[in-house]
N, C-alpha and C positions, 0 to 999 in steps of 0.2 A: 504494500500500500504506500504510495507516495505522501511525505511529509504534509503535502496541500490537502487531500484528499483526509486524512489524520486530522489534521487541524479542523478540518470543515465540521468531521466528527463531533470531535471533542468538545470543540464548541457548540456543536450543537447538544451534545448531550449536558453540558452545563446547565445550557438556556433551560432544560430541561429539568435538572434538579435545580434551579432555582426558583420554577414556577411550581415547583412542589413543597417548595419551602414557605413558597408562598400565601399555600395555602393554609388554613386555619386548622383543617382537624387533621394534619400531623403532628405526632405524638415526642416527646423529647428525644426518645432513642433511635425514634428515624431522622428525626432533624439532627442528631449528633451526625448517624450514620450517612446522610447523607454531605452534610456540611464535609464530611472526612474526603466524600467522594470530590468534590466541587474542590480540596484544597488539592488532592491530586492532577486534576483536570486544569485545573486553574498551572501547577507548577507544570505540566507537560507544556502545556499549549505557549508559555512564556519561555521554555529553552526552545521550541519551534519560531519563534519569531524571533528568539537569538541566534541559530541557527542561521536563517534565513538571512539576519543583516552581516551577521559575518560574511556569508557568502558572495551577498550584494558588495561590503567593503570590499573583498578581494577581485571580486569584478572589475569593477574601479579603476582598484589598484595596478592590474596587468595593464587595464584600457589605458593610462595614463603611462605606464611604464612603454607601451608598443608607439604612441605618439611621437 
């Protein structure tokens, strides 16, 4: 599965325990359980976007270096 593809996921499955959080009759041990999920998701999706800008710098960086 490609990082983008990954990300599109992830994020989507966030938006998803977040709107479940948001709801009222979840109970504390699933709002733990889930909150646990959402910090996982949350820390993936943000080395994906570091990932990515690395990548972009070193783009860059050659484009600049082949000028």
């Amino acid at each position: 599965m490609s990082q983008a593809k990954s990300f599109e996921k992830q994020l989507s499955e966030l938006n998803r325990i977040i709107e479940q959080m948001e709801q009222d009759d979840v109970g504390l041990e699933a709002s733990l359980k889930l909150y646990e999920q959402g910090v996982k998701l949350t820390r993936s999706c943000q080395q994906i976007i570091s990932d990515a800008e690395q990548k972009i710098q070193e783009l860059m960086d050659q484009n600049r270096e082949s000028e």
